[in-house]
SEVEXKOL-518210 format. One line per 10 residues: number of its first residue (from 1); for each residue x, y, z of N, C-alpha, C, O, CB. Coordinates in nm, 3 decimals. Glycine has a CB too. Layout:
BEGIN
NUM> X:Y:Z:X:Y:Z:X:Y:Z:X:Y:Z:X:Y:Z | ... $
END
This chain:
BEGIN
1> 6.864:1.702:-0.486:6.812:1.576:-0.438:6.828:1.474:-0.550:6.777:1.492:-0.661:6.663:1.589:-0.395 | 6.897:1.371:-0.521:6.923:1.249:-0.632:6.794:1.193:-0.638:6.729:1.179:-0.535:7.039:1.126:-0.592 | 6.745:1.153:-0.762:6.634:1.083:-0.817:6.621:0.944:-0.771:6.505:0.905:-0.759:6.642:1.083:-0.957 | 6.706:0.867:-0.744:6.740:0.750:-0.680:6.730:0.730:-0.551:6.708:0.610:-0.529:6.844:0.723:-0.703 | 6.736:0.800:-0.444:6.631:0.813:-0.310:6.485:0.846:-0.339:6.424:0.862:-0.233:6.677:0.932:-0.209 | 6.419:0.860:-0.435:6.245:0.877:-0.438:6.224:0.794:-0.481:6.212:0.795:-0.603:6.162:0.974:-0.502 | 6.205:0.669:-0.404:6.154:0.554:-0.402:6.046:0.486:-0.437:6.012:0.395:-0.513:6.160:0.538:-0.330 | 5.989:0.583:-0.331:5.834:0.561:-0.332:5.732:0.676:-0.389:5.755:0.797:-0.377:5.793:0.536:-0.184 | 5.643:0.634:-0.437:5.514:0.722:-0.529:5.410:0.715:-0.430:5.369:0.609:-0.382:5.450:0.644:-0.693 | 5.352:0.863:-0.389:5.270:0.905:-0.285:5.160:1.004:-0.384:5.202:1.066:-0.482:5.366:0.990:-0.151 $
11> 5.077:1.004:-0.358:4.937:1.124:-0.366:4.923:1.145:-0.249:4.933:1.068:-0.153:4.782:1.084:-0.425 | 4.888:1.308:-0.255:4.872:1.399:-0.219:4.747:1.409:-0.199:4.715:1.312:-0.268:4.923:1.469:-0.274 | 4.606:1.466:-0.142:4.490:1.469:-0.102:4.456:1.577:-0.001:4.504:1.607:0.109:4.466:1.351:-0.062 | 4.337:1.634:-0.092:4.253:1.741:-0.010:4.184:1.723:0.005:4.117:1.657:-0.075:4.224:1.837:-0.024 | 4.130:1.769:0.131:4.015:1.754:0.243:3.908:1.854:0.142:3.935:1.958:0.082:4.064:1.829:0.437 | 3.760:1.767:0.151:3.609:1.881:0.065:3.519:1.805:0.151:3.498:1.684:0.159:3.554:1.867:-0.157 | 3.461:1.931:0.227:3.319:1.901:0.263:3.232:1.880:0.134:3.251:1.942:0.029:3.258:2.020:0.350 | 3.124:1.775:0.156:3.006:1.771:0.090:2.893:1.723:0.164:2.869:1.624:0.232:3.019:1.699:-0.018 | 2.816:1.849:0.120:2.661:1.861:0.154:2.574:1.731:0.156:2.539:1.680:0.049:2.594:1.954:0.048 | 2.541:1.680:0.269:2.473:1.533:0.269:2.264:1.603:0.269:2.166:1.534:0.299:2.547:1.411:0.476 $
21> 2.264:1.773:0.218:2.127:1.763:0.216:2.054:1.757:0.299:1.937:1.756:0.263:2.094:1.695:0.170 | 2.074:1.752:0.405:2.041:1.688:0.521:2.005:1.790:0.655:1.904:1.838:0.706:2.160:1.596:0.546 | 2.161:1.790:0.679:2.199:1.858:0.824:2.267:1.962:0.783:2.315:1.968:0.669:2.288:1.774:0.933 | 2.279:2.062:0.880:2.397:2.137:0.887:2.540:2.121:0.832:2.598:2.203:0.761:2.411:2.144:0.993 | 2.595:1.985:0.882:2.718:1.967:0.837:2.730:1.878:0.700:2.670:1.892:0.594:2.789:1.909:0.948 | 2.813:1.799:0.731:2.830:1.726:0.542:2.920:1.596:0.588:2.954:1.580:0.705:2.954:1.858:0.384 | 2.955:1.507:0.485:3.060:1.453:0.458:3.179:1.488:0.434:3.201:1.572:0.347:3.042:1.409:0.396 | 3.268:1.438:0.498:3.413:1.471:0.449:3.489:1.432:0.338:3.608:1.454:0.364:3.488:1.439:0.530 | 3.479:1.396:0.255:3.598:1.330:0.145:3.709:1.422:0.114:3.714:1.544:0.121:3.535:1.291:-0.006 | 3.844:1.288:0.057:3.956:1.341:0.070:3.942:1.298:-0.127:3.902:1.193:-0.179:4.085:1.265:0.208 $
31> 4.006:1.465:-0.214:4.013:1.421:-0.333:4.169:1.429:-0.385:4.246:1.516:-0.342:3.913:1.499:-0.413 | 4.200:1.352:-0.461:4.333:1.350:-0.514:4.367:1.473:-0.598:4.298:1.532:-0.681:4.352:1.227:-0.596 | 4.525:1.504:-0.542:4.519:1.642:-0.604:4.675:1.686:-0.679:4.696:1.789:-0.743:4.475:1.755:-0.471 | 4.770:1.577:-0.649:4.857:1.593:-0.682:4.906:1.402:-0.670:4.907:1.340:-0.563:4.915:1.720:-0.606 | 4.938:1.348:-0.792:4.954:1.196:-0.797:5.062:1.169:-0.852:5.124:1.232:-0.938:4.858:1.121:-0.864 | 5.085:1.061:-0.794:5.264:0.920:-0.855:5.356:1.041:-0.780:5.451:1.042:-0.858:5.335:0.885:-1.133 | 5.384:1.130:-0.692:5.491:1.205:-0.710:5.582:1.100:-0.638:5.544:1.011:-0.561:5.482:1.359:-0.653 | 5.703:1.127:-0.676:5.810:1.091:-0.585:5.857:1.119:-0.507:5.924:1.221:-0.519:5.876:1.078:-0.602 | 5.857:1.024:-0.327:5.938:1.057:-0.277:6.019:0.962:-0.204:6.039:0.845:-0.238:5.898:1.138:-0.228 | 6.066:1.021:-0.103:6.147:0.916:-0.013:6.087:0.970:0.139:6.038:1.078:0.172:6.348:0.930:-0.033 $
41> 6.114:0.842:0.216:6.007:0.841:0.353:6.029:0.745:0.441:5.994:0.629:0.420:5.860:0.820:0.324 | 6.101:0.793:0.570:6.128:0.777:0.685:6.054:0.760:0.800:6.000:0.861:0.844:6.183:0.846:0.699 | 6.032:0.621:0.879:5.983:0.648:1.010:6.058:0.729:1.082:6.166:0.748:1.027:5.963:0.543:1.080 | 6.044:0.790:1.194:6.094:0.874:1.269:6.090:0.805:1.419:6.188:0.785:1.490:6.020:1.005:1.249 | 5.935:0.770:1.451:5.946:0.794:1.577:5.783:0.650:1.606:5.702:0.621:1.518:5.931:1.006:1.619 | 5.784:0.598:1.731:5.618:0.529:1.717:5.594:0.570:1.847:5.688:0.572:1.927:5.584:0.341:1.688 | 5.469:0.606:1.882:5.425:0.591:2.039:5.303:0.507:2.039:5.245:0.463:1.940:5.389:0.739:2.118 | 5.267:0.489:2.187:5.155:0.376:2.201:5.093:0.471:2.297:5.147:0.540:2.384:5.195:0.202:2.260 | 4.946:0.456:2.258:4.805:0.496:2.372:4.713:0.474:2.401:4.634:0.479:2.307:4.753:0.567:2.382 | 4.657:0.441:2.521:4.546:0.373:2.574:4.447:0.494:2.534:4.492:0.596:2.587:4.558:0.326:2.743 $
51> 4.351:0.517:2.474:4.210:0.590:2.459:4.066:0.528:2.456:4.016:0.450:2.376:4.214:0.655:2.339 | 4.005:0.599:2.591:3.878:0.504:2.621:3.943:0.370:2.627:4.044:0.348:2.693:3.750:0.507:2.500 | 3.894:0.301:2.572:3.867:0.123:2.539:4.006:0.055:2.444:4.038:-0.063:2.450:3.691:0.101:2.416 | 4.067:0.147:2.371:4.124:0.073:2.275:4.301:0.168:2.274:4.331:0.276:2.325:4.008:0.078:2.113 | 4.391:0.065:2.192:4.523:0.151:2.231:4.543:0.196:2.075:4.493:0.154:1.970:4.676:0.051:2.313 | 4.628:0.286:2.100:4.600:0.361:1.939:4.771:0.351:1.915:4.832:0.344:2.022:4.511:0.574:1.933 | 4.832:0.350:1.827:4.949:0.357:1.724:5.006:0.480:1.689:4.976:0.513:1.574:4.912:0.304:1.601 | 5.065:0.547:1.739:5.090:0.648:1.620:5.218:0.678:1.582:5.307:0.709:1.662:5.036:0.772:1.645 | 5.236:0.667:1.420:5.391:0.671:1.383:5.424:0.789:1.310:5.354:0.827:1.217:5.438:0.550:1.296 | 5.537:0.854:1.352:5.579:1.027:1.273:5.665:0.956:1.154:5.707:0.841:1.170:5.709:1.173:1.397 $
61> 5.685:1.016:1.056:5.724:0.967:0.937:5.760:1.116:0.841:5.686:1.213:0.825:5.598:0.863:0.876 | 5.874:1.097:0.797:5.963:1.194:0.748:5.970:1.174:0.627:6.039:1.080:0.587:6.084:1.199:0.799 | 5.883:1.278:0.514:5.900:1.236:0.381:5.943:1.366:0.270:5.897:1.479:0.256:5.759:1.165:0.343 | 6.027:1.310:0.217:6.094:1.408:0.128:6.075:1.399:-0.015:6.098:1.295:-0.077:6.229:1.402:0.148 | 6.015:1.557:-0.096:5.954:1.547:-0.209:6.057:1.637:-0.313:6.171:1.630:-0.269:5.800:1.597:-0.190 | 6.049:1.713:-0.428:6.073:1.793:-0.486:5.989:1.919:-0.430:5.908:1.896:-0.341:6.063:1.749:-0.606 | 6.002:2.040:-0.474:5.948:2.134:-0.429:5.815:2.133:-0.502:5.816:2.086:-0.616:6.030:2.247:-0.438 | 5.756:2.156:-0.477:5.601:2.158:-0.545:5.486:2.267:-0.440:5.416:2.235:-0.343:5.530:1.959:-0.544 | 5.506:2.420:-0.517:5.445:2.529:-0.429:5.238:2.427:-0.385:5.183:2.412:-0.277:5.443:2.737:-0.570 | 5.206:2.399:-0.484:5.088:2.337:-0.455:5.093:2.245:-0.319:4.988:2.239:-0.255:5.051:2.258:-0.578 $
71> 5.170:2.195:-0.285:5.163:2.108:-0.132:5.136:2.195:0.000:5.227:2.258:0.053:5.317:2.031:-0.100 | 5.025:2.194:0.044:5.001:2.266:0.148:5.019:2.177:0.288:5.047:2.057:0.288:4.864:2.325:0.127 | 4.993:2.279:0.438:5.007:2.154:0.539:4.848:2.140:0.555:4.819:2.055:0.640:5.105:2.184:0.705 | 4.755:2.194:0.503:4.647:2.116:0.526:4.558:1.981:0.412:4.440:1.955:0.389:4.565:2.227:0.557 | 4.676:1.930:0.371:4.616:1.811:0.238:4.693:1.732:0.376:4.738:1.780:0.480:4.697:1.798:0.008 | 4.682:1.545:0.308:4.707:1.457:0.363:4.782:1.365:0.230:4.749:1.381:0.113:4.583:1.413:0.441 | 4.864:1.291:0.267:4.968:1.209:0.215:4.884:1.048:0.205:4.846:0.987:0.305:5.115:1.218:0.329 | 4.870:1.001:0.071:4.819:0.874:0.045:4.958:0.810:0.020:5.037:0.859:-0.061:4.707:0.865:-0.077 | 4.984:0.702:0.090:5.094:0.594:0.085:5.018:0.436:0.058:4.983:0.364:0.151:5.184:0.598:0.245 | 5.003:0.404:-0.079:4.982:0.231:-0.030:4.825:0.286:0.008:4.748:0.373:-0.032:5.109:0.144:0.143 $
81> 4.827:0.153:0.136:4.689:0.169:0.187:4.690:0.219:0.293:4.617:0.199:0.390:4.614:0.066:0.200 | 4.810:0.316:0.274:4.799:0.435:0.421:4.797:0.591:0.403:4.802:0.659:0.301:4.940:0.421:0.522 | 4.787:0.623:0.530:4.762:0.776:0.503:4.819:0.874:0.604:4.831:0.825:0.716:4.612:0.803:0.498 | 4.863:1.018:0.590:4.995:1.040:0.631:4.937:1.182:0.655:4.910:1.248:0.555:5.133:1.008:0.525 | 4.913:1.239:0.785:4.865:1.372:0.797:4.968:1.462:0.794:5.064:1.411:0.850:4.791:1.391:0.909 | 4.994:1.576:0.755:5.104:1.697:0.761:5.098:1.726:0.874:4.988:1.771:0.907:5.091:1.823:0.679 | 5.185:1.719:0.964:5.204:1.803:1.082:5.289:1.941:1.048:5.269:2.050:1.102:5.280:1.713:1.194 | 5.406:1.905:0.928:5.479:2.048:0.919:5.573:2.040:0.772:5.616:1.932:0.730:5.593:2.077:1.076 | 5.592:2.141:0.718:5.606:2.126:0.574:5.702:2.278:0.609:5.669:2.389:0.651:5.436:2.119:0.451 | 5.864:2.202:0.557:5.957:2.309:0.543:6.008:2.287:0.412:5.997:2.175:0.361:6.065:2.315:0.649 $
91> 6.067:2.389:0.345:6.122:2.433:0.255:6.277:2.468:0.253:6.329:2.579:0.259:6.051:2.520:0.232 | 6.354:2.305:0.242:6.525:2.284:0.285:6.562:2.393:0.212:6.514:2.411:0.100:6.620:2.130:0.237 | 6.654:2.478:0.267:6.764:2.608:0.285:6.654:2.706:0.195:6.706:2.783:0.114:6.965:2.583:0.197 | 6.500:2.705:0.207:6.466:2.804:0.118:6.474:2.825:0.030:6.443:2.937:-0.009:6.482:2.870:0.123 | 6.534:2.701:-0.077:6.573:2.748:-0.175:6.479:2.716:-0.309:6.512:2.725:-0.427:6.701:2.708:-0.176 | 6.320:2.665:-0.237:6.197:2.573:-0.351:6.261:2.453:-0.491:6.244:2.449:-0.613:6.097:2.729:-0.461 | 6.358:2.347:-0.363:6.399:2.274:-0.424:6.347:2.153:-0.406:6.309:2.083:-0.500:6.500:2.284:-0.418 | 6.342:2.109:-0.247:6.295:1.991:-0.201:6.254:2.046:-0.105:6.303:2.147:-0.054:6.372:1.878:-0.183 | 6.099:1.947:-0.046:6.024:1.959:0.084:6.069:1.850:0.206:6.106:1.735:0.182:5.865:1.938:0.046 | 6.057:1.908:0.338:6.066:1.785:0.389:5.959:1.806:0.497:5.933:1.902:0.570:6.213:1.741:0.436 $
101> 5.899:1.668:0.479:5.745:1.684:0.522:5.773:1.591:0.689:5.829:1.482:0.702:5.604:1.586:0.374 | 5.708:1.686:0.811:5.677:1.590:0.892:5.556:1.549:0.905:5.472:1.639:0.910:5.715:1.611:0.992 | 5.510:1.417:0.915:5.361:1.387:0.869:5.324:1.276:1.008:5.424:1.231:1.064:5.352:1.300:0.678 | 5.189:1.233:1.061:5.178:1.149:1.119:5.073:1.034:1.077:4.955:1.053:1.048:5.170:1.202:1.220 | 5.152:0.892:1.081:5.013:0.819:1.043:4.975:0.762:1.175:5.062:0.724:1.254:5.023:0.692:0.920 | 4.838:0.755:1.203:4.775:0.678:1.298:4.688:0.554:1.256:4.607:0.529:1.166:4.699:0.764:1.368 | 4.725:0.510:1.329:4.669:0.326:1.331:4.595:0.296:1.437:4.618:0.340:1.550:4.790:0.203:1.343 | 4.487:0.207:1.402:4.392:0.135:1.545:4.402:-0.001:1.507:4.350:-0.088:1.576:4.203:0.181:1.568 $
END
């Protein structure tokens, strides 16, 4: 993978419950877990949807990293002031060189 297609600098982010003390359940926060990496990142695809009351956005987006065994598909992708869920995380020809991530961001 040429260094000159990783354009853009993304963090990486994992999902931690925390105990609000309270209730049963907790807060969700997302903590940074892998930062500045480089990649490069493709829209793919947009659809539009009416839910309840309001129409929702949602765009698939194709982003390609170095191999990095720490990237799981359950973290989320910080872009900017956006955010980029893993839908699917392959490993091009197997060979733990480069990832190519399909991710979805949703918008309201």
């Amino acid at each position: 993978m040429r260094a000159g297609n990783l354009r853009e600098r993304v963090t990486f982010q994992t999902k931690t419950e925390v105990s609000d003390g309270i209730s049963a359940g907790g807060t969700e926060t997302w903590t940074d877990t892998l930062t500045g990496v480089p990649a490069a990142i493709w829209p793919l695809k947009g659809d539009q949807a009416i839910d309840a009351t309001k129409l929702e956005h949602t765009v698939t987006h194709r982003v390609r990293v170095r191999y990095q065994s720490a990237i799981t598909a359950d973290m989320r992708i910080a872009w900017g002031s956006r955010y980029l869920d893993i839908i699917a995380l392959i490993n091009m020809d197997e060979r733990n060189r480069e990832l190519e991530i399909i991710a979805e961001e949703l918008t309201v």
